[in-house]
N, C-alpha and C positions, 0 to 999 in steps of 0.2 A: 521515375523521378523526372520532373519536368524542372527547366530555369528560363528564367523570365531577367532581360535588364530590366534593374529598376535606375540607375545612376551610371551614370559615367566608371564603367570600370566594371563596379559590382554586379553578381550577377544573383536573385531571389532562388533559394531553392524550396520545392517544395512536396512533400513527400508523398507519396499514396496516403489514403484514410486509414486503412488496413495496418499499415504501417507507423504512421504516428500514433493510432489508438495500442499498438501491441507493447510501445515503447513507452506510453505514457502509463498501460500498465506495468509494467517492468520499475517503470520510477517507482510507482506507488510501494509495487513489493521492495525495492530496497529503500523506502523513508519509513516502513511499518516498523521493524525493531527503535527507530529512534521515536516514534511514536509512542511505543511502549513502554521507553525510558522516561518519555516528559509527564505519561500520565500518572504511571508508578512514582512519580519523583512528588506529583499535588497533594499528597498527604504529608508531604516534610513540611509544607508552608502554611498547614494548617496551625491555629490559635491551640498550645501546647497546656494553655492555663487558660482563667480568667472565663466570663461570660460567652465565649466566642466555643467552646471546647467540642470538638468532636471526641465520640465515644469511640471507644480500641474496636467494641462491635463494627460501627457503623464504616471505621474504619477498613476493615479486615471483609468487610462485603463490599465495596469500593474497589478494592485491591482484588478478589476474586471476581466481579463485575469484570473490573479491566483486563484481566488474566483472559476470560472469556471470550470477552468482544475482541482479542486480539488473535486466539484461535479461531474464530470464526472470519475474520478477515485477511490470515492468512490463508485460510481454508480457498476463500473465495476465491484470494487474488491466483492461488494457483491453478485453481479449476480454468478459471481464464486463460492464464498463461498455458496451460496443457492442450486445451482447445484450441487455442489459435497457431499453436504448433504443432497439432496434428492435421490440421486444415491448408496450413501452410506446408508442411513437409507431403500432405494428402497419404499420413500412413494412421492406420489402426492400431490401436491394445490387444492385445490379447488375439493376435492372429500368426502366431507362433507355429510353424509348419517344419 
């Protein structure tokens, strides 16, 4: 970590790449459940009547779509996360002796 004055006083920090990218995954993995909630929640605001009306089908494959796409990017984000913490710690899986 290097720091730079930028003002009087204060001092800029700024962190490794390695390091802001591991933490900026880390965000993502903990904003994905609130993710999950706000997508799951867009069929409440759907038109319930009237010309506007989604179908309970179309609905219930919405809700499984986003059930999906939410395992799959957790999937991701932890593959990420696993990797950069075996890389970072420089230990292996499955090398159990």
């Amino acid at each position: 970590m290097t720091e730079r004055k930028t003002r009087a006083g204060s001092q800029a920090v700024f962190h490794e790449k390695r390091t802001y990218r591991r933490r900026r995954v880390m965000d993502a993995a903990r904003l994905a459940p609130v993710l999950a909630l706000i997508l799951w929640s867009v069929p409440l605001i759907w038109p319930q009547s009237g010309d506007g009306t989604v179908s309970s089908a179309t609905a219930l494959i919405y809700i499984f779509a986003v059930w999906a796409g939410i395992i799959v990017l957790t999937w991701g984000l932890s593959q990420v996360l696993s990797d950069r913490a075996q890389r970072h710690t420089g230990s292996e899986t499955g090398t159990d002796t």
